[in-house]
mmCIF file of the C-alpha atoms, coordinates in Angstrom:
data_MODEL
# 
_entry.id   MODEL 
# 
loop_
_atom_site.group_PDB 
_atom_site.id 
_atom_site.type_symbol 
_atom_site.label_atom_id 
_atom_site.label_alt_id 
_atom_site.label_comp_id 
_atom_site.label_asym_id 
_atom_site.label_entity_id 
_atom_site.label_seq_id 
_atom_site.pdbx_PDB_ins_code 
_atom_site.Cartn_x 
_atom_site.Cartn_y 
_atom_site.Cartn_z 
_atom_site.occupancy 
_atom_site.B_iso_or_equiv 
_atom_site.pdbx_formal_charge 
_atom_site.auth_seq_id 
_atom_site.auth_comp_id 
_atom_site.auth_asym_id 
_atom_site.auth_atom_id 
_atom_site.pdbx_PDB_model_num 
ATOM 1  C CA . UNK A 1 1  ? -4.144  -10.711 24.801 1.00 0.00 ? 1  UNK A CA 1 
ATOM 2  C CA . UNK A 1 2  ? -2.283  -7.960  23.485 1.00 0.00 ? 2  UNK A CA 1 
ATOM 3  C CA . UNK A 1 3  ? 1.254   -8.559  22.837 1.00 0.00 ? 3  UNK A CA 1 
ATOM 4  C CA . UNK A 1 4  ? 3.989   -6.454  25.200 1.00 0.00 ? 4  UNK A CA 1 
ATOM 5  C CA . UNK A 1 5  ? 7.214   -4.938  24.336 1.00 0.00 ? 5  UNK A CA 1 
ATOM 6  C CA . UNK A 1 6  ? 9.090   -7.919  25.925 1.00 0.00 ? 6  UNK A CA 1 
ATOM 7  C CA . UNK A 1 7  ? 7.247   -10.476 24.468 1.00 0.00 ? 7  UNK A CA 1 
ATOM 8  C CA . UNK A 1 8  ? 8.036   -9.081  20.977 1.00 0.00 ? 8  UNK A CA 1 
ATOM 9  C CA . UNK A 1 9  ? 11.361  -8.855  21.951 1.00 0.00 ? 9  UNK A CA 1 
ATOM 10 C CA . UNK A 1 10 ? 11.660  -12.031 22.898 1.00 0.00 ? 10 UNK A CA 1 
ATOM 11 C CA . UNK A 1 11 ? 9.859   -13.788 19.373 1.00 0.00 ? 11 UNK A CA 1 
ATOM 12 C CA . UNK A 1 12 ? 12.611  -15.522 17.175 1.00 0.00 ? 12 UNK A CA 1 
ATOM 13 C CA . UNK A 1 13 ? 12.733  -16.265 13.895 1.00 0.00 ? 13 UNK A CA 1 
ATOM 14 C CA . UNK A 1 14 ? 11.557  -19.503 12.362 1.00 0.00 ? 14 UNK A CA 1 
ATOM 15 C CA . UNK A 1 15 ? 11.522  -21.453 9.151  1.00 0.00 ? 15 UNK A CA 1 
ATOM 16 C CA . UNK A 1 16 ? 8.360   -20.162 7.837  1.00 0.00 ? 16 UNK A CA 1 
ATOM 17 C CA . UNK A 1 17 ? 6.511   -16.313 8.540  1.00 0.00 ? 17 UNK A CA 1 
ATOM 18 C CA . UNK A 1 18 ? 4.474   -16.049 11.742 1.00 0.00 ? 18 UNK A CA 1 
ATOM 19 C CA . UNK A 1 19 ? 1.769   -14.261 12.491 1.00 0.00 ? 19 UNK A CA 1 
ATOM 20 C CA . UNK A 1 20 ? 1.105   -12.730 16.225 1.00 0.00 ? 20 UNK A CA 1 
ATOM 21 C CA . UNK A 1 21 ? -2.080  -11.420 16.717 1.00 0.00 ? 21 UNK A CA 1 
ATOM 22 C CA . UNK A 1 22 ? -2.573  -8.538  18.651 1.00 0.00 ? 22 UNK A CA 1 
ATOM 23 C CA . UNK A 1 23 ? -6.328  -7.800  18.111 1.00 0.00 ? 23 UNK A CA 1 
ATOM 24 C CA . UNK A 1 24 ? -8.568  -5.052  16.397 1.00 0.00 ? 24 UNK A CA 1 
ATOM 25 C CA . UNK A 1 25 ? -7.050  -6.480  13.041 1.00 0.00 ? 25 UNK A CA 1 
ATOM 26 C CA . UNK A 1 26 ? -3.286  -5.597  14.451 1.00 0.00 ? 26 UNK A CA 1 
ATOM 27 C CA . UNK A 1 27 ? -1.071  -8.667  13.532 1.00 0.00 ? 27 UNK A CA 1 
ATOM 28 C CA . UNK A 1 28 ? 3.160   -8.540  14.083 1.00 0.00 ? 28 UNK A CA 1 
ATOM 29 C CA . UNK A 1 29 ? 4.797   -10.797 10.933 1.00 0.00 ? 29 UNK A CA 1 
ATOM 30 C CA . UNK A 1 30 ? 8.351   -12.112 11.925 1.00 0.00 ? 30 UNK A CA 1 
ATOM 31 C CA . UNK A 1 31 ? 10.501  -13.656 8.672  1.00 0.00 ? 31 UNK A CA 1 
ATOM 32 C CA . UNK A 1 32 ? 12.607  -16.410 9.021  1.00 0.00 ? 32 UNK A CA 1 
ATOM 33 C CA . UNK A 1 33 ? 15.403  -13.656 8.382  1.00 0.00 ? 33 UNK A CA 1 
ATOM 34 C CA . UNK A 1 34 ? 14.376  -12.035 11.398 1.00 0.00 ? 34 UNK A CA 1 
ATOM 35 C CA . UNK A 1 35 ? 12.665  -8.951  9.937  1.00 0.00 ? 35 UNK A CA 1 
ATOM 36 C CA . UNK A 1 36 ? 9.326   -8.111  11.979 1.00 0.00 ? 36 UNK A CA 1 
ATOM 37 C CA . UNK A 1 37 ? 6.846   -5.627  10.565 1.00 0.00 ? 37 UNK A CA 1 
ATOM 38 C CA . UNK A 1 38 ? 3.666   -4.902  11.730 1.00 0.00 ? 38 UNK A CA 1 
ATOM 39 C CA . UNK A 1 39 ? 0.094   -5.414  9.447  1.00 0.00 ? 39 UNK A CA 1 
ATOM 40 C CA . UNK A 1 40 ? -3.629  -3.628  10.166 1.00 0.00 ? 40 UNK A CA 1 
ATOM 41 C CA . UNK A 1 41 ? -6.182  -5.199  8.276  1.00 0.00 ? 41 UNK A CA 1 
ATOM 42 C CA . UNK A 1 42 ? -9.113  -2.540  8.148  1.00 0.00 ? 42 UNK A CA 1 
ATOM 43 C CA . UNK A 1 43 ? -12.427 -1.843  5.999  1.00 0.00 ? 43 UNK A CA 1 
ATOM 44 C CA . UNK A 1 44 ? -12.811 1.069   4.420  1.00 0.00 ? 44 UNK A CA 1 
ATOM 45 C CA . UNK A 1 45 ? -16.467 1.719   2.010  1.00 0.00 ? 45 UNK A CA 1 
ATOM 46 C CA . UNK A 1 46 ? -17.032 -1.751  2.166  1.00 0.00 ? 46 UNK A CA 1 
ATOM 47 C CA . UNK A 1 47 ? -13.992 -3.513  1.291  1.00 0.00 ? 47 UNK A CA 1 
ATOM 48 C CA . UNK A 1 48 ? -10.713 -4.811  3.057  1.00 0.00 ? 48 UNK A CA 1 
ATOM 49 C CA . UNK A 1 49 ? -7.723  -3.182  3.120  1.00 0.00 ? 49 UNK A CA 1 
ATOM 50 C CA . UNK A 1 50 ? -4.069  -3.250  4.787  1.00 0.00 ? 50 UNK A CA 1 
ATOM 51 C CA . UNK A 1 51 ? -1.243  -1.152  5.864  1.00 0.00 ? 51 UNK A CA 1 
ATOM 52 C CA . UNK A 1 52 ? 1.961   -2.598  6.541  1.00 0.00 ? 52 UNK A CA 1 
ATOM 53 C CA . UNK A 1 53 ? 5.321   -1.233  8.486  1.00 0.00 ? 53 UNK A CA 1 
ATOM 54 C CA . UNK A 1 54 ? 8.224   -2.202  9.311  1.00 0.00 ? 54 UNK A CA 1 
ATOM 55 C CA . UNK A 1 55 ? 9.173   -1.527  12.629 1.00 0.00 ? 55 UNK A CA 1 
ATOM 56 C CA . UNK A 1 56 ? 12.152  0.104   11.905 1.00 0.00 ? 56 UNK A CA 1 
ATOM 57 C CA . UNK A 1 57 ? 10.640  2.674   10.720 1.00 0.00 ? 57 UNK A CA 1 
ATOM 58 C CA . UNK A 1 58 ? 8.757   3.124   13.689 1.00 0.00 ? 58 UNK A CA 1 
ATOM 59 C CA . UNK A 1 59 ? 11.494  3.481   15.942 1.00 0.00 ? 59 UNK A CA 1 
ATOM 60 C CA . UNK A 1 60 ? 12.932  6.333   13.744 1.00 0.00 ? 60 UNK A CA 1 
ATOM 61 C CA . UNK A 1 61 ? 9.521   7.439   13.655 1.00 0.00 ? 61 UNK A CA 1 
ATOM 62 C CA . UNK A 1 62 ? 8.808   7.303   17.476 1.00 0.00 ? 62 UNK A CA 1 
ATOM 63 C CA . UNK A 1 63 ? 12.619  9.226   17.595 1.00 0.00 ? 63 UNK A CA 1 
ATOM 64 C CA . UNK A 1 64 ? 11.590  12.109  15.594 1.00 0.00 ? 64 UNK A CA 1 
ATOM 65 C CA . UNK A 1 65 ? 8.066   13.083  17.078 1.00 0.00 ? 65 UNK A CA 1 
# 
């Protein structure tokens, strides 16, 4: 199930990083500081790859354009 603005709203911070799937290789990584950023794990010619961001910069992203 994909997750939903409120239910990443709602995620809290515990001792360890969690992982929150969100499918198609998507995964939300919350820090026991609180900081969430966003992962997509992809292939590209044959081998894995990821791209990370921080979802701060996705707000000031999502401002701008």
């Amino acid at each position: 199930m994909p997750l939903t603005d409120t239910a990443i709203r709602a995620i809290k911070p515990t001792s360890k990083t969690a992982n929150f799937l969100d499918g198609g290789g998507l995964c939300l990584k919350v820090a026991s500081s609180g900081r969430k950023w966003w992962w997509l794990k992809y292939r590209f010619q044959g081998k894995e790859k990821r791209f990370s961001l921080e979802t701060n910069k996705l707000q000031v992203v999502y401002a701008v354009g």
